[in-house]
LUMPABA-589209 format. One record per residue (C-alpha): residue number from 0; residue in three letters; x, y, z. Coordinates in Angstrom, 3 decimals. Layout:
<pts>
<tivex=NUM dolum=ALA u=X v=Y w=Z> .
...
</pts>
This chain:
<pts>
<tivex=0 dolum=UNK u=141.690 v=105.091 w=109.779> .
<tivex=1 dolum=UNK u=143.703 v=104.426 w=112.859> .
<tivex=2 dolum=UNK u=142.735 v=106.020 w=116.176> .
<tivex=3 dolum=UNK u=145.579 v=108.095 w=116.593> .
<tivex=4 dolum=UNK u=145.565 v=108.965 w=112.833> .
<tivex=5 dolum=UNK u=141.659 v=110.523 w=113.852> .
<tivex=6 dolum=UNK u=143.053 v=111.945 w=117.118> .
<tivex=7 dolum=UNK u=146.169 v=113.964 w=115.335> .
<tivex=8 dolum=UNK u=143.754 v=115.293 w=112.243> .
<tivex=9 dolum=UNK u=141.060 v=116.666 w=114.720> .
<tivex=10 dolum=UNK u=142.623 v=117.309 w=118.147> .
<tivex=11 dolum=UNK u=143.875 v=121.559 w=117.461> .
<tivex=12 dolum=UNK u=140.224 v=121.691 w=116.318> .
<tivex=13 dolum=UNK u=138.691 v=120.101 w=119.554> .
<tivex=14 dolum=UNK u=141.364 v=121.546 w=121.827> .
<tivex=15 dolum=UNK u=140.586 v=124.891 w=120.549> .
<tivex=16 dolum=UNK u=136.413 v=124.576 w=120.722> .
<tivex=17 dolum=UNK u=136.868 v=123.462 w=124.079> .
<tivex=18 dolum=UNK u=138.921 v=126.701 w=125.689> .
<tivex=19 dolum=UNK u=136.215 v=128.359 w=123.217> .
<tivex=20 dolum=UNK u=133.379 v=126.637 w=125.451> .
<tivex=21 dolum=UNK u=135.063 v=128.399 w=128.752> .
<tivex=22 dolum=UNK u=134.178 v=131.445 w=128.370> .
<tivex=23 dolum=UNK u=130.945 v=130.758 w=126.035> .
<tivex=24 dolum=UNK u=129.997 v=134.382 w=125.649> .
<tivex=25 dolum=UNK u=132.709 v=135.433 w=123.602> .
<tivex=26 dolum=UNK u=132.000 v=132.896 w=120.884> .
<tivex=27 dolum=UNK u=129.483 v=133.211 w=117.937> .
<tivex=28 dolum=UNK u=126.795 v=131.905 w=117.575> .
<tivex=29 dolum=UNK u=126.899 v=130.845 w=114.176> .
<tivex=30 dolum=UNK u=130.372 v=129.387 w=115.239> .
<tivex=31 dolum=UNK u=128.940 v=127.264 w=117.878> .
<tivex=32 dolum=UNK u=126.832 v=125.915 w=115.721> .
<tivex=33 dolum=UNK u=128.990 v=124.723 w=113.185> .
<tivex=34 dolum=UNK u=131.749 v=123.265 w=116.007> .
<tivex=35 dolum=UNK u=128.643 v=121.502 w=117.703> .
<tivex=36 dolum=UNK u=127.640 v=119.537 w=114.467> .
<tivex=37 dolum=UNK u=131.321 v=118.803 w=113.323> .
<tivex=38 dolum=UNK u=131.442 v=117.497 w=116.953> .
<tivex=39 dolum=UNK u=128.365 v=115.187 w=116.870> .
<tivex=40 dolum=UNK u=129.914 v=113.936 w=113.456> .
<tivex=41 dolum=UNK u=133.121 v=113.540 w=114.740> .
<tivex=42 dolum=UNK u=131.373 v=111.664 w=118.124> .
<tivex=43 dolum=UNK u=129.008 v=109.471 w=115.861> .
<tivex=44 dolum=UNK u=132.610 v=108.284 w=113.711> .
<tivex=45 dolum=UNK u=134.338 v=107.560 w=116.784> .
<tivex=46 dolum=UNK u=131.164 v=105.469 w=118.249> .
<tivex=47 dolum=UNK u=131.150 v=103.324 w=115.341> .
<tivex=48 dolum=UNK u=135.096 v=103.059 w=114.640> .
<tivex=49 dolum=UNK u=136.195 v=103.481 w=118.576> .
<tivex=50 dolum=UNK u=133.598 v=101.876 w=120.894> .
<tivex=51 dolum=UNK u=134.559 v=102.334 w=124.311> .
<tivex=52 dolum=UNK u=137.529 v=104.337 w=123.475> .
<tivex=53 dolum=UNK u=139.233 v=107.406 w=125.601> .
<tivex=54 dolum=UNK u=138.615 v=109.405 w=122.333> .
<tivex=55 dolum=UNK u=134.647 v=108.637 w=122.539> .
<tivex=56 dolum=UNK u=134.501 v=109.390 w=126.198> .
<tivex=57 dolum=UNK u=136.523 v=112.785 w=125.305> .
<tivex=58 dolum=UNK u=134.249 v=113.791 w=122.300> .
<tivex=59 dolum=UNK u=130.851 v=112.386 w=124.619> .
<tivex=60 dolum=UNK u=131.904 v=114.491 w=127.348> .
<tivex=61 dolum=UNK u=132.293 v=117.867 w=124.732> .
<tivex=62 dolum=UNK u=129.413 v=117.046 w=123.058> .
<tivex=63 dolum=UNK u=127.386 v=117.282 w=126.528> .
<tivex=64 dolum=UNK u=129.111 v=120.556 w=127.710> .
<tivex=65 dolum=UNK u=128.329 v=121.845 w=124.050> .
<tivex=66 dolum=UNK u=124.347 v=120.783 w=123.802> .
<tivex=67 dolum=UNK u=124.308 v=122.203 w=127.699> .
<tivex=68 dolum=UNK u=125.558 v=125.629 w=126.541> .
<tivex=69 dolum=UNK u=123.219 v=125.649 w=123.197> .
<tivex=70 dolum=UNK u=120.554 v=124.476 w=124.897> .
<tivex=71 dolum=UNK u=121.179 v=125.955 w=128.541> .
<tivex=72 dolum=UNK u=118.203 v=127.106 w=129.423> .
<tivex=73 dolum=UNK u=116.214 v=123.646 w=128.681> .
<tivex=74 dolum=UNK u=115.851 v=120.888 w=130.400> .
<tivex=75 dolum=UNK u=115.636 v=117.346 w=128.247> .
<tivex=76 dolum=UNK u=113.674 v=114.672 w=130.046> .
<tivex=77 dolum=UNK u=112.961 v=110.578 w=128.880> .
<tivex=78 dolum=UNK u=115.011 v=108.706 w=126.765> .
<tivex=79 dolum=UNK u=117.874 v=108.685 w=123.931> .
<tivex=80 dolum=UNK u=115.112 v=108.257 w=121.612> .
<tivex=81 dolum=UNK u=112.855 v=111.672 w=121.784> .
<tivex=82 dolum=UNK u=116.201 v=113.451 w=121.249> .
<tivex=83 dolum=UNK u=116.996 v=111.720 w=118.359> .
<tivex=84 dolum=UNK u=113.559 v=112.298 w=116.708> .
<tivex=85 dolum=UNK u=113.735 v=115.844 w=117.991> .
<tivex=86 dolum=UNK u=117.284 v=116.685 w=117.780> .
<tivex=87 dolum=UNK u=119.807 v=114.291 w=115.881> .
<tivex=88 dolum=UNK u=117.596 v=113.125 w=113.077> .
<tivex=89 dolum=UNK u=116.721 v=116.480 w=111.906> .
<tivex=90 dolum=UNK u=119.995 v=117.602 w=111.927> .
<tivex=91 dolum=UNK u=120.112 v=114.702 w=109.525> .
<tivex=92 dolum=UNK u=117.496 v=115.454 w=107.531> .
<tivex=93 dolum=UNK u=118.974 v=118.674 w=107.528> .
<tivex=94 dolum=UNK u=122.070 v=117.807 w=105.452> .
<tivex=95 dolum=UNK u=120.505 v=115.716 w=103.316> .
<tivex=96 dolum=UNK u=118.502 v=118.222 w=101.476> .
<tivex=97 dolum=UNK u=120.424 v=118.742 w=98.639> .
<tivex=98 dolum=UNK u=120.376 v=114.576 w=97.982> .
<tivex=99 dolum=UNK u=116.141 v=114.818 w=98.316> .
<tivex=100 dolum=UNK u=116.724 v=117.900 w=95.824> .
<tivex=101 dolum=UNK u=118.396 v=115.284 w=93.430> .
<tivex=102 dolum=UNK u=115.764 v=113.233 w=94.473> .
<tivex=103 dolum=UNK u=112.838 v=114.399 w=93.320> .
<tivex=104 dolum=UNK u=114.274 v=116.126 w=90.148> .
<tivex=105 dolum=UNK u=115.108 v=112.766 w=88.868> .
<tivex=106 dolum=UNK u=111.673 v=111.089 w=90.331> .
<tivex=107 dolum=UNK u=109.748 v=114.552 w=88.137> .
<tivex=108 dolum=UNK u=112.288 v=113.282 w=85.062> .
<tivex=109 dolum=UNK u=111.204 v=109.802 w=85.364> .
<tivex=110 dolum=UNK u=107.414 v=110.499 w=86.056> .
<tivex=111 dolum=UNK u=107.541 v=113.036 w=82.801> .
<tivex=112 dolum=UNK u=109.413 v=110.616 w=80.679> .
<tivex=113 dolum=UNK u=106.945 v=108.060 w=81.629> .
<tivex=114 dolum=UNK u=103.820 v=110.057 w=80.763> .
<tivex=115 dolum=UNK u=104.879 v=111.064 w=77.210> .
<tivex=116 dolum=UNK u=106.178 v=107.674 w=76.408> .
<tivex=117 dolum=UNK u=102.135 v=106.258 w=77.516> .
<tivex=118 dolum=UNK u=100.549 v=109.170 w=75.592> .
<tivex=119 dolum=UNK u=102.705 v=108.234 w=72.433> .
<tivex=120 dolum=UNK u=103.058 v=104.357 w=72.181> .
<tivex=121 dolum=UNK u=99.688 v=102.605 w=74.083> .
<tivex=122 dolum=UNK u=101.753 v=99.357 w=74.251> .
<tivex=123 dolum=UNK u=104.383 v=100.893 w=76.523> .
<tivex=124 dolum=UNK u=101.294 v=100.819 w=79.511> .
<tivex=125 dolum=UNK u=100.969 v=97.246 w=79.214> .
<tivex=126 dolum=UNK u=105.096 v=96.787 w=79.183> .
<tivex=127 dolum=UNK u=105.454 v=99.025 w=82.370> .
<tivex=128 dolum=UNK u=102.282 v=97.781 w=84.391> .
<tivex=129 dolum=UNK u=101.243 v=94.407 w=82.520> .
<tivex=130 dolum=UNK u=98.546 v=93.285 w=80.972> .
<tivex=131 dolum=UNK u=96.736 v=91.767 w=83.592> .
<tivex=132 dolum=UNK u=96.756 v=94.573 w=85.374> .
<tivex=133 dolum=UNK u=95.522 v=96.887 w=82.442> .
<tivex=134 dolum=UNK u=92.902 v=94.253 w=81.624> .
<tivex=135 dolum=UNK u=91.564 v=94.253 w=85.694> .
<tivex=136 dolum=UNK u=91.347 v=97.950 w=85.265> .
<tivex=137 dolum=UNK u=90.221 v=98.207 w=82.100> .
<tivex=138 dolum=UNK u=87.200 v=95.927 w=83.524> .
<tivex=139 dolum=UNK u=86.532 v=97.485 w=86.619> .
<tivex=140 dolum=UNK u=86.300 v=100.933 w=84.322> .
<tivex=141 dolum=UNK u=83.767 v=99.630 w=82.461> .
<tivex=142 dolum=UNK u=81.660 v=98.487 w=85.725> .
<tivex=143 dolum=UNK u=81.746 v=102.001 w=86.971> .
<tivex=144 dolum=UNK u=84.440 v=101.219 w=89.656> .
<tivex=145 dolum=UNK u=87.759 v=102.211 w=88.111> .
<tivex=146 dolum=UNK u=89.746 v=102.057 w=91.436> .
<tivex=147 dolum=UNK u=88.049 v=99.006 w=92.208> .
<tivex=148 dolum=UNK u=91.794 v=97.136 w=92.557> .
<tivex=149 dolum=UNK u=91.813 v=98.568 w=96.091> .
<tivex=150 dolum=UNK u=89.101 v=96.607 w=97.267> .
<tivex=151 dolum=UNK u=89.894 v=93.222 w=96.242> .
<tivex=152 dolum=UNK u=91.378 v=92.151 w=99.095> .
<tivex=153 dolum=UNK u=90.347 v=92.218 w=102.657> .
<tivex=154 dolum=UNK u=91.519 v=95.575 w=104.549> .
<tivex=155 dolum=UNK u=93.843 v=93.998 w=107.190> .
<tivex=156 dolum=UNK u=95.500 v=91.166 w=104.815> .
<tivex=157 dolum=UNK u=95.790 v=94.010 w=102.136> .
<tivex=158 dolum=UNK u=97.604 v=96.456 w=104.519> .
<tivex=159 dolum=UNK u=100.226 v=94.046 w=105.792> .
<tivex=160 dolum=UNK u=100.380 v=93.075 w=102.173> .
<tivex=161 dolum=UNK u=101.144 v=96.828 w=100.697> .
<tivex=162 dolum=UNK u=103.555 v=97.779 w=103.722> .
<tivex=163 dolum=UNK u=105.692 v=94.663 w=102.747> .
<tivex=164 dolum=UNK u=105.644 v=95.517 w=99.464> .
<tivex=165 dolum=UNK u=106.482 v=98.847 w=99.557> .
<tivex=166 dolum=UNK u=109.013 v=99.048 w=102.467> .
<tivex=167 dolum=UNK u=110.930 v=96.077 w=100.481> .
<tivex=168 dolum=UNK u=110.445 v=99.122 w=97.354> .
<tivex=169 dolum=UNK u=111.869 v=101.603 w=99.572> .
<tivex=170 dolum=UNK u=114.801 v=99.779 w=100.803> .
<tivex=171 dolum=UNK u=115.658 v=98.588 w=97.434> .
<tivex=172 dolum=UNK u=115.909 v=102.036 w=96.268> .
<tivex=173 dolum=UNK u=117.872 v=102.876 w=99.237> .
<tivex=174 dolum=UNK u=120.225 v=99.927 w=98.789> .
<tivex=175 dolum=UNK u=120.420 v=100.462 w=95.371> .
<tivex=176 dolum=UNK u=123.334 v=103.367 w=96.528> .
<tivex=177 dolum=UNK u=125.633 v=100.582 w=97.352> .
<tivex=178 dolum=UNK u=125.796 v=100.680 w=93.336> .
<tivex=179 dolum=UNK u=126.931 v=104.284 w=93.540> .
<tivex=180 dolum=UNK u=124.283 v=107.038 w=93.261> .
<tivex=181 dolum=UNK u=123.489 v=106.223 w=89.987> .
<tivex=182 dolum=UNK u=122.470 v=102.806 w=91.269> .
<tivex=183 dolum=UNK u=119.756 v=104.653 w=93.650> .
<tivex=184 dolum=UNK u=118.874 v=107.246 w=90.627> .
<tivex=185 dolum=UNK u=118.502 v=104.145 w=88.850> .
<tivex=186 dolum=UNK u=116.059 v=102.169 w=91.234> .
<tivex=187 dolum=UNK u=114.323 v=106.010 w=91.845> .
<tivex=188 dolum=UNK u=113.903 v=106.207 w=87.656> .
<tivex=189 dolum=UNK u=111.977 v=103.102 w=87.442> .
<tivex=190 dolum=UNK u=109.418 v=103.950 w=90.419> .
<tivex=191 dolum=UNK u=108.713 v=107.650 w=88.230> .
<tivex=192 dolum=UNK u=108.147 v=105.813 w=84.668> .
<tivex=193 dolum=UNK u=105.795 v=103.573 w=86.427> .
<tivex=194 dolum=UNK u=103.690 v=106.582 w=88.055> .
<tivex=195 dolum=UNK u=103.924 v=108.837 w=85.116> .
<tivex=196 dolum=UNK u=102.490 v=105.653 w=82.897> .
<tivex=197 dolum=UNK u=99.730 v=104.897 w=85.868> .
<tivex=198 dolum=UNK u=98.797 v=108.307 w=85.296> .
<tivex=199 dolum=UNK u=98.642 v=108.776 w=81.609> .
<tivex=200 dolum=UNK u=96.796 v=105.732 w=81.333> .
<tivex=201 dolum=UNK u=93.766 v=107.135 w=83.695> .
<tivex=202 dolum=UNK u=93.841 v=110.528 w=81.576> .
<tivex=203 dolum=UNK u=93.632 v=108.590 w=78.415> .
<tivex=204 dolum=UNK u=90.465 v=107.162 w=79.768> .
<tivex=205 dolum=UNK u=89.367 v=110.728 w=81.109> .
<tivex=206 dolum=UNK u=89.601 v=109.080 w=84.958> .
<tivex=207 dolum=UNK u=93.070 v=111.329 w=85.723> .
<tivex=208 dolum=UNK u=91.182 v=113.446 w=88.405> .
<tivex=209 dolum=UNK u=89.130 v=110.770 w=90.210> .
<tivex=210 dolum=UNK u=92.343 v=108.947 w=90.083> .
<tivex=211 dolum=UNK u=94.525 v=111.242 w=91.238> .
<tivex=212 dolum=UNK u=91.507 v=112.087 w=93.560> .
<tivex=213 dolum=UNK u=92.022 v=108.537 w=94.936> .
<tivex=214 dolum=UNK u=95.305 v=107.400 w=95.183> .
<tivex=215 dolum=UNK u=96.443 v=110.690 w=96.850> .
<tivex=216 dolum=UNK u=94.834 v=109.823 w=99.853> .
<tivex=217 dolum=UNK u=97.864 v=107.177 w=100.134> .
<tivex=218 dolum=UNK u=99.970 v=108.510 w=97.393> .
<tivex=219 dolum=UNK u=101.077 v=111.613 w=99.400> .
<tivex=220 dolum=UNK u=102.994 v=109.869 w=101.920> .
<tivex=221 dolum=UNK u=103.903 v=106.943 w=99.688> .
<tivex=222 dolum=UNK u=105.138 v=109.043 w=96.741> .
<tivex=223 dolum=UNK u=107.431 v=111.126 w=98.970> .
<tivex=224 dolum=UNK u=108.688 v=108.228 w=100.845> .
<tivex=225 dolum=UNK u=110.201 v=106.604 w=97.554> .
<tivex=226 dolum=UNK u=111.412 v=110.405 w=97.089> .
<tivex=227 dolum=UNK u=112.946 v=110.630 w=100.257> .
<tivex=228 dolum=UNK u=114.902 v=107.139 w=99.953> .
<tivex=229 dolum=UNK u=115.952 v=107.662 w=96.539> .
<tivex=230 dolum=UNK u=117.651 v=110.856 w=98.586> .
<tivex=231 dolum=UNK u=118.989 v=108.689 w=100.988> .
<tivex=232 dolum=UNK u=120.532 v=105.754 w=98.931> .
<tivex=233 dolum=UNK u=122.154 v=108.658 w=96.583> .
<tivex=234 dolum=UNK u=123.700 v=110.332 w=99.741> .
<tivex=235 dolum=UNK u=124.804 v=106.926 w=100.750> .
<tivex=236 dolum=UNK u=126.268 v=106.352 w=97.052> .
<tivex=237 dolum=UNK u=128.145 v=110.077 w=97.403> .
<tivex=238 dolum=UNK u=130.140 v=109.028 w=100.575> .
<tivex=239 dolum=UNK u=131.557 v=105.902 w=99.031> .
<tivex=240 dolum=UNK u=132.743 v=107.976 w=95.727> .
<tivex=241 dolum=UNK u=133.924 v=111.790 w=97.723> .
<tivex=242 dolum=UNK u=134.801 v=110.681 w=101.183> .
<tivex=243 dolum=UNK u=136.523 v=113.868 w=102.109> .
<tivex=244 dolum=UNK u=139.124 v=113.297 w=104.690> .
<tivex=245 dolum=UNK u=138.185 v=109.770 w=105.458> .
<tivex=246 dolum=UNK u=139.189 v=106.648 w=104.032> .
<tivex=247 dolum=UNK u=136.525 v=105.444 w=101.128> .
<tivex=248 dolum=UNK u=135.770 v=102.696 w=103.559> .
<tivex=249 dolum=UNK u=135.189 v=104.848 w=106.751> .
<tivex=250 dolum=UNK u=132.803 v=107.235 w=104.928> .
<tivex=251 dolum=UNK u=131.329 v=104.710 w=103.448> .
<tivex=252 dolum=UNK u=130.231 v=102.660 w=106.493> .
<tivex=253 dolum=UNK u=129.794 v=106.617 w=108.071> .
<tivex=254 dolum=UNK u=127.090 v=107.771 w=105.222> .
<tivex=255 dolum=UNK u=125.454 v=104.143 w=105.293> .
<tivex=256 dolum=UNK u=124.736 v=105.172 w=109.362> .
<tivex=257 dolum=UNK u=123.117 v=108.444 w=108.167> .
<tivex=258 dolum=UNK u=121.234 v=106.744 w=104.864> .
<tivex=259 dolum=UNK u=119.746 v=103.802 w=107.922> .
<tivex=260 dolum=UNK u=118.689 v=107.109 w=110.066> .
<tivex=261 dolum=UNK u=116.985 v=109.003 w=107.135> .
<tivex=262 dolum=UNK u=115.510 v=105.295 w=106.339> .
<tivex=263 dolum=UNK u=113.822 v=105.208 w=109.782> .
<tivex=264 dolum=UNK u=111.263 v=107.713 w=108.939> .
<tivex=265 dolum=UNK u=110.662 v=106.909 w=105.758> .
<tivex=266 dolum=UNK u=109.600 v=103.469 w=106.907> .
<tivex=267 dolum=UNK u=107.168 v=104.812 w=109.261> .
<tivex=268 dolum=UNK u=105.531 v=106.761 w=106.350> .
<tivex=269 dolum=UNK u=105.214 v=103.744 w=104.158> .
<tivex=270 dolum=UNK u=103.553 v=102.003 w=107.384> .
<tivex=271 dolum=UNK u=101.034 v=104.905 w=107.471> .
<tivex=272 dolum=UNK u=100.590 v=104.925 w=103.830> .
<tivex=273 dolum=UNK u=99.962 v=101.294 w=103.937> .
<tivex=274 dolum=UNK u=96.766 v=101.531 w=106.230> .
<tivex=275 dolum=UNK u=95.137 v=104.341 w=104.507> .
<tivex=276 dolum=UNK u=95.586 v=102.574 w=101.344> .
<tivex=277 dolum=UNK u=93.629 v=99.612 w=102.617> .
<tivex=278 dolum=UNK u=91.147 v=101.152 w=105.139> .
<tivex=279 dolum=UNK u=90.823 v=104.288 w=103.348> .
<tivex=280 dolum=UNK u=91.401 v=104.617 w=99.671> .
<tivex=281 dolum=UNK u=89.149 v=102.166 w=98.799> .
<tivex=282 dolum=UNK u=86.824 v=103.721 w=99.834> .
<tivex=283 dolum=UNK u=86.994 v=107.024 w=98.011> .
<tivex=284 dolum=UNK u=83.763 v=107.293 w=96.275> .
<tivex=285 dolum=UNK u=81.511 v=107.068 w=99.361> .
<tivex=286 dolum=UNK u=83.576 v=108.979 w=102.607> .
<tivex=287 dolum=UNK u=83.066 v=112.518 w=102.735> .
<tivex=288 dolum=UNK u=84.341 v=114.440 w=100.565> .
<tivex=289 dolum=UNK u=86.381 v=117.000 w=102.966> .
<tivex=290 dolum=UNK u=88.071 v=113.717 w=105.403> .
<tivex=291 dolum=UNK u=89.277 v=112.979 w=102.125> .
<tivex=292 dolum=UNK u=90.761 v=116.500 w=101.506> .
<tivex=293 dolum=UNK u=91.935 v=116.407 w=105.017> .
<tivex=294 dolum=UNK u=94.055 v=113.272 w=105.273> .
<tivex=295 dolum=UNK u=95.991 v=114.786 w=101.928> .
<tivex=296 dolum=UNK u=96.407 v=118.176 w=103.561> .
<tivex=297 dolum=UNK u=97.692 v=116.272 w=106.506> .
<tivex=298 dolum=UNK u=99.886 v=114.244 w=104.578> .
<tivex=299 dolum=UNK u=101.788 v=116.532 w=103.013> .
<tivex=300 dolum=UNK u=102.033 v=119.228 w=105.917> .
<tivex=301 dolum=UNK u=103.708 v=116.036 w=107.566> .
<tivex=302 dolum=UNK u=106.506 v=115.779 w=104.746> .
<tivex=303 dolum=UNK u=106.968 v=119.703 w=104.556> .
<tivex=304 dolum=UNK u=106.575 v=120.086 w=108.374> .
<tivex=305 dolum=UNK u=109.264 v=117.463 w=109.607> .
<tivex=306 dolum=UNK u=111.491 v=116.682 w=106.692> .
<tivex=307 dolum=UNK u=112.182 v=119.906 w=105.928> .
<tivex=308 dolum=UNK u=110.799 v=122.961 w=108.252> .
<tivex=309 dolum=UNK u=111.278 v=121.279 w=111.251> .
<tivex=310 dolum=UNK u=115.124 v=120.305 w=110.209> .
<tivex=311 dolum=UNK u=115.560 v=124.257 w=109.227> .
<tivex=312 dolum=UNK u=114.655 v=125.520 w=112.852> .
<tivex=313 dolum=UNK u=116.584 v=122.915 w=115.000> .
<tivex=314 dolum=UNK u=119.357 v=123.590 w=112.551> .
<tivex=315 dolum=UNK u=119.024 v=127.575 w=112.791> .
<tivex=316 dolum=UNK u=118.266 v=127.113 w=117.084> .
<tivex=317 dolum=UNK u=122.165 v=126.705 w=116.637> .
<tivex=318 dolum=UNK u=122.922 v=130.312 w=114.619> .
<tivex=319 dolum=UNK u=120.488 v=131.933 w=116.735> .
<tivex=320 dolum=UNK u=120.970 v=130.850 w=119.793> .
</pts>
């Protein structure tokens, strides 16, 4: 939209938060909350549309007398960059909970879908995963080594090797929302069959609990990264078809800026998956037992802690402030 279109549809709102911010006592808390993250939305719009603008310098100028009154009695220190990890990606993460919700419900869907169809037709393993791959498995099973595939290779090839291949997964399922969110759902689907027919196969061969044993020393992080994307790219999908106020093409360029943000993390977890899938997983049968049980437990109190608890108190600092 044009500039002035922006300035006439938000400026009672602003003009009214900002003899709100003068005497700062009398407003809610809950209140300032809400104006402060309408305000960072309406300041990241106007530095994407507006660059260099008197509107952005407005808005960057509330936004700092805001974040100085919710956060008065702390001092930030360092870079853009710590903030934004600490304080504008959360908030991100935040508001995208109901599209990892969606998420996952489809990824459990997929993952079930893909189990029953393995148990019930045996050729449907060898469609989803081929037969090469069955037939290396199959092999290494019958040598005593049935997650032998993760030592084929040599541990720093192998992990440059994975993280390409499954940061080019991620993104695919990301970009896959330019298709709408069914086109993310879509990408997200195929990723569950695949898992839920990995898995069946290794309980059809009794080897589901030294599987799952093994590939959740990775899988944890990996797993909920493809979650977590599928989230994004459907979020990113939902601003093109209900853009609100905005024009389709605003909101559309507007939720591909959050999807890129949720994306950042996610990246960084596939990285981390990557190496303890080649330096670690393979070897599963001879590292203790516990560093094993650790790295999952640490794994997944990463995903709870900053994808979602962490979001949920920056977010409520803002209520209860």
């Amino acid at each position: 939209m044009k500039e002035i279109t922006f300035i006439n549809r938000n400026k009672t709102r602003w003009e009214t938060f900002e003899q709100q911010l003068r005497k700062p006592t009398q407003v809610r808390p809950d209140s300032l909350a809400d104006q402060f993250i309408q305000l960072t939305d309406d300041l990241a719009y106007a530095r994407t549309f507006y660059p260099g603008s008197h509107t952005l310098a407005y808005l960057n100028s509330l936004s700092q007398k805001t974040h100085q009154e919710v956060y008065r009695n702390k001092r930030e220190k360092g870079s853009r960059l710590p903030r934004f990890f600490k304080i504008e990606l959360p908030l991100v993460l935040h508001s995208a909970r109901p599209y990892f919700l969606i998420s996952l419900l489809i990824f459990i869907a997929a993952w079930t879908l893909g189990v029953v169809s393995a148990l019930d037709d045996a050729g449907f393993v060898r469609a989803i995963l081929g037969d090469s791959y069955v037939n290396m498995t199959l092999d290494n099973i019958e040598r005593g080594d049935p997650m032998a595939v993760y030592g084929q290779m040599g541990e720093l090839p192998m992990s440059f090797y994975i993280i390409f291949n499954n940061v080019n997964v991620s993104w695919n399922v990301f970009l896959y929302g330019f298709l709408t969110p069914l086109g993310a759902a879509y990408g997200l689907f195929q990723n569950g069959v695949m898992v839920g027919a990995f898995q069946a196969f290794f309980y059809q061969k009794n080897l589901l609990a030294v599987s799952t044993y093994a590939i959740m020393i990775h899988g944890t992080l990996e797993l909920s990264a493809i979650v977590l994307a599928g989230g994004a790219g459907i979020m990113l999908g939902r601003y093109m078809l209900f853009p609100g106020t905005y024009p389709r093409k605003d909101a559309f360029i507007y939720g591909t800026l959050k999807g890129v943000k949720v994306m950042l993390p996610v990246t960084l977890l596939f990285f981390t998956a990557g190496i303890l899938e080649s330096f670690v997983t393979r070897h599963y049968n001879s590292i203790n037992h516990w560093l094993n049980i650790l790295i999952i437990a640490a794994s997944l109190l990463i995903i709870i802690g900053y994808f979602f608890v962490y979001p949920s108190i920056v977010y409520s600092k803002f209520k209860n402030k």
